[in-house]
C-alpha positions in Angstrom: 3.1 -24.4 -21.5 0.8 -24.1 -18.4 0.9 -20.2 -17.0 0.3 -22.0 -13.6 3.7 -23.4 -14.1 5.1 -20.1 -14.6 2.9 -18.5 -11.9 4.6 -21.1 -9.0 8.1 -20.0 -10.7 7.6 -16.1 -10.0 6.4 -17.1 -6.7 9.0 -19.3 -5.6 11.4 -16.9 -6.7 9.7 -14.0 -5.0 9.4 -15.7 -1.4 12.2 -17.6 -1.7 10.5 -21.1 -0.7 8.5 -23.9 -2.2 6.5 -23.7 1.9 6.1 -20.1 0.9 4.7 -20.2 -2.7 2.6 -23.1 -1.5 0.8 -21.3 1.0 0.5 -17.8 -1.4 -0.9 -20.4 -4.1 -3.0 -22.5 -1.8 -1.6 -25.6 -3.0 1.0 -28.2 -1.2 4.5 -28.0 -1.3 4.3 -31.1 -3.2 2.2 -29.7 -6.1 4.3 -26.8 -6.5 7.4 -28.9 -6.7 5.9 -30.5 -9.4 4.5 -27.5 -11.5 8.2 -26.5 -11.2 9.9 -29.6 -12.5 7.1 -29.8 -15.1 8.2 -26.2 -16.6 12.0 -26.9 -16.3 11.4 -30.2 -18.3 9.2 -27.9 -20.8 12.2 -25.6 -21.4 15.0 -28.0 -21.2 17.0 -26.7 -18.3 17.0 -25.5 -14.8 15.4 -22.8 -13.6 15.7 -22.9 -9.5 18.6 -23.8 -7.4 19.1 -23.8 -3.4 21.4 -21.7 -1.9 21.2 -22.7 1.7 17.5 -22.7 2.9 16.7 -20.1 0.1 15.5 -21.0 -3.6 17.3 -18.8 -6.0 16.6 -18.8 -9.8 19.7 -19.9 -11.8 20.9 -18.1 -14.6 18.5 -19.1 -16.9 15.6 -18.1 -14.4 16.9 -14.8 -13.7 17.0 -13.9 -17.4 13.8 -16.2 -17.9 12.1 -14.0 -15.1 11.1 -11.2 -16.2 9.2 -12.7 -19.4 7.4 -15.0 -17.2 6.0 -11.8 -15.3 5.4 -9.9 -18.8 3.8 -13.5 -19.4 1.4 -13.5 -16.8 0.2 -9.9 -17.3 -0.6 -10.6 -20.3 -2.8 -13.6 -19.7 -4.4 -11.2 -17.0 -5.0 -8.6 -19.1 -6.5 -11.3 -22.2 -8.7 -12.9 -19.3 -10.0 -9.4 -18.4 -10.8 -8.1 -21.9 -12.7 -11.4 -22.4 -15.7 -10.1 -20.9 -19.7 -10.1 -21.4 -20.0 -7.6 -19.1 -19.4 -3.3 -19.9 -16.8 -3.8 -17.6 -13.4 -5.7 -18.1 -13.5 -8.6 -15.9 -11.0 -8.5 -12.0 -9.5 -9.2 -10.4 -8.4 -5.6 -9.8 -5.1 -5.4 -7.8 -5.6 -2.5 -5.5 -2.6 -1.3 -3.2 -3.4 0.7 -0.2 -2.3 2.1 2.9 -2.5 0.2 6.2 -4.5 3.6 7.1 -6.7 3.7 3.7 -7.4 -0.7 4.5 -8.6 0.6 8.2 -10.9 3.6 7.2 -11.6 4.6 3.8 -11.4 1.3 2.6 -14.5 -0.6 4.1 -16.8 1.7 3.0 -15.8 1.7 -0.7 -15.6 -1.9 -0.5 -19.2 -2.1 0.5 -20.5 -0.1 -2.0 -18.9 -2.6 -4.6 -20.4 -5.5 -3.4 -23.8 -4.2 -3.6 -23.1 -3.2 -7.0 -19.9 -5.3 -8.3 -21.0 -8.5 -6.5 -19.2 -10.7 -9.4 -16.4 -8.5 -9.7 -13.6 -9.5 -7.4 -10.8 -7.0 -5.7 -7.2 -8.2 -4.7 -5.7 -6.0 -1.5 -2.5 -5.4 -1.7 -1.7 -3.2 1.8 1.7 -1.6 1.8 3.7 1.5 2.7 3.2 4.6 0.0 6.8 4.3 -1.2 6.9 0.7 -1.7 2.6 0.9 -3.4 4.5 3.6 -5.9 7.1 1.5 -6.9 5.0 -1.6 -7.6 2.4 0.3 -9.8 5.5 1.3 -11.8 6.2 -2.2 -12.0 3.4 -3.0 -13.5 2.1 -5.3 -10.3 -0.7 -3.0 -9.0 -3.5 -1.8 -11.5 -4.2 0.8 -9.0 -3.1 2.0 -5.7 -4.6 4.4 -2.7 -1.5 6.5 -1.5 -0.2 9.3 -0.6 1.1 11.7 -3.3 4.9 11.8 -3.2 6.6 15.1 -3.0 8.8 14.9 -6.3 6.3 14.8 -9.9 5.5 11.9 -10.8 6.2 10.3 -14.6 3.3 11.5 -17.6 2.4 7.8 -17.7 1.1 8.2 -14.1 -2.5 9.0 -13.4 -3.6 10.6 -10.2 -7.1 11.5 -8.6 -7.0 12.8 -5.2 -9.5 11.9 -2.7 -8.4 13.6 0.4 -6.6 16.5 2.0 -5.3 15.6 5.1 -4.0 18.6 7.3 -1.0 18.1 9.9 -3.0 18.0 13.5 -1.1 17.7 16.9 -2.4 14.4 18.6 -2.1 14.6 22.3 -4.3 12.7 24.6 -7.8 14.6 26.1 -6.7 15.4 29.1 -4.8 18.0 27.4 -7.8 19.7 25.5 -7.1 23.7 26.0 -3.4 23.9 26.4 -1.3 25.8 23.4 -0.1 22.9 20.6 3.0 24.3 20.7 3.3 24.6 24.5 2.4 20.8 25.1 5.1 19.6 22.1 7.7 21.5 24.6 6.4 20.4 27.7 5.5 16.4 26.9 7.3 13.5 25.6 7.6 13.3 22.2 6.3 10.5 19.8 8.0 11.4 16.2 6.0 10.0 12.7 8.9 8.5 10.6 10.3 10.8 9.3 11.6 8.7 5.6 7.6 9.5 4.9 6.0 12.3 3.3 3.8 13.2 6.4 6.5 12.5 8.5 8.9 14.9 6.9 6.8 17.5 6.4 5.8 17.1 10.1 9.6 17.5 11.0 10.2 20.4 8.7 6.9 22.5 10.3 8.4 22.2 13.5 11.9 23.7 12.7 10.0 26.4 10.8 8.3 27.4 13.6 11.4 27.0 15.9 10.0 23.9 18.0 12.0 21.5 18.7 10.8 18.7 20.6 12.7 15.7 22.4 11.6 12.6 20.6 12.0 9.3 22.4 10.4 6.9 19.7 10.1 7.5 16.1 7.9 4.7 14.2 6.0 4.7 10.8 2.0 3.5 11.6 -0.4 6.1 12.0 -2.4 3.3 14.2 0.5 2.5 16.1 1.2 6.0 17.1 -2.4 6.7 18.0 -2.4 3.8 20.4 0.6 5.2 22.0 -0.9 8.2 22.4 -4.0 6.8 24.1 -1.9 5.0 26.7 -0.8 8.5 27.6 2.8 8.2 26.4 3.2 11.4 24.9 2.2 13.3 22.0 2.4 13.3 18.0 2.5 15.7 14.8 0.4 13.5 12.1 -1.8 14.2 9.3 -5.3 14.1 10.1 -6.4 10.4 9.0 -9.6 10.0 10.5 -12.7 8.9 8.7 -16.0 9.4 10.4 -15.8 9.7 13.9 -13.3 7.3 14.8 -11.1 8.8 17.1 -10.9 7.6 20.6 -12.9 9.7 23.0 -9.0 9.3 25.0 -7.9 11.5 22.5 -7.5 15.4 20.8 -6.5 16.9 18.0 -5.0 19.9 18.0 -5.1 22.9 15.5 -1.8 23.5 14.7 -0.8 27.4 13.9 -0.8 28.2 10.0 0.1 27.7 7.4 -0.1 23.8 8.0 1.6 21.3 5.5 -1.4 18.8 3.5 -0.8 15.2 2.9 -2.5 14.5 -0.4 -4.2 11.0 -0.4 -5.3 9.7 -3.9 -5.6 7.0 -6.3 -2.6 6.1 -8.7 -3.0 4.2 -11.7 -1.0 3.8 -15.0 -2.5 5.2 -18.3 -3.4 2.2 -20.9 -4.3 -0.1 -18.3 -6.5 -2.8 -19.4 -8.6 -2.9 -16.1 -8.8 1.2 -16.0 -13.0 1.3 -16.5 -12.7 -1.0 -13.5 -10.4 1.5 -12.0 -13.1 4.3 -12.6 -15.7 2.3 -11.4 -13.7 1.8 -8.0 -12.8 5.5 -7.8 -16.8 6.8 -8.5 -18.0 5.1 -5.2 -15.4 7.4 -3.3 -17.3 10.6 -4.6 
């Protein structure tokens, strides 16, 4: 049996088209159609149907599903042990933040090239919640995140790389003026609050008995920084920059302590075949 067979199968499955594996495989519609009716002939039955303009797996996919994926890890993991190098061979399949892929990111990145040149990297960028729930799965070797606020499992790993302090983010025109005087005064641009940051941003306020009007509410650190820029009010967020890359358009505030910390880190699962690669990644954050 050809894994590439089984690797169009997950995919198909996953994003629900032939178009869609196609394009995630970099092959034609065409040769994944084939790769598919080649591994339904090599088990005897069928393995996808179409239900409307989705492809679903039939029975025997759905319970055939799951060992392709166990499958395909495992080839990964045999291809990355089979290495001349100190180092198991990549890809490594990194999850990150849309923040972390904007700032932290390109710098590590660098630093790999100029010394992992033939080592190569998969991105994976996602929300934390959903980043946690793939490594768990098994689909990420690694992922940069923010710590969730419940403990995580023993078989989770965790290094964290940043601290990042709730700020108020206002625009600079408002440089001098009391944090908690321009949350009462200006309109009000909440951070989701179905994040960690975003719930601990909501909770700090009712601590301190502010209680701002918000008239948008939005997940996207970037999004809410633009926002902010364009002078369309103001924001409680955790202190994401790296460098100096705030816009000279806006402040950050100082909020009045104690101040709720998002922890940023690297998650990984123990056992992982690809963990020196892992710790090689993680040493050129120090």
């Amino acid at each position: 049996m050809d894994t590439r067979f089984l690797e169009s199968f997950v995919q198909v499955v996953e994003l629900g088209s032939v178009a869609a594996a196609a394009r995630q495989l970099d092959l034609t519609p065409t040769a994944v159609s084939l790769r598919l009716r080649a591994l339904e002939a090599d088990v005897g039955t069928a393995l996808i149907k179409r239900v409307g303009r989705t492809m679903m797996p039939t029975e025997a996919g759905s319970k055939a599903l799951r060992q392709a994926k166990l499958v395909l890890a495992e080839v990964k993991n045999f291809n990355s042990l089979a290495s001349n190098t100190e180092l198991p061979a990549g890809p490594l399949t990194l999850g990150a933040t849309p923040s972390v892929v904007k700032g932290m990111l390109p710098g590590m990145l660098r630093k790999w090239l100029g010394k992992y040149e033939g080592t190569k990297i998969l991105i994976e960028p996602a929300a934390s919640t959903v980043l946690y729930q793939r490594l768990l799965q098994g689909e990420l070797d690694a992922a940069i995140l923010v710590h969730p606020l419940f403990e995580v499992p023993k078989t989770v790993l965790w290094k964290q790389l940043r601290k990042e302090p709730l700020i108020l983010l206002a625009p600079a025109r408002l440089q001098g003026e009391d944090p908690f005087s321009i949350l009462r005064k200006y309109p009000f641009i909440r951070y989701d609050r179905r994040v960690v940051a975003g719930k601990m941003a909501d909770d700090y306020l009712k601590l301190h008995g502010v209680y701002p009007e918000p008239w948008l509410e939005l997940d996207g650190l970037d999004y809410i920084s633009d926002l902010v820029k364009a002078d369309l009010g103001v924001s409680v967020v955790p202190d994401w920059s790296y460098g100096n890359q705030y816009d000279p358009g806006l402040i950050r505030h100082r909020l009045p302590g104690p101040v709720p910390t998002r922890n940023l880190g690297i998650m990984w699962l123990r056992s992982n075949v690809r963990e020196k690669l892992i710790h090689a990644f993680l040493a050129l954050a120090d």
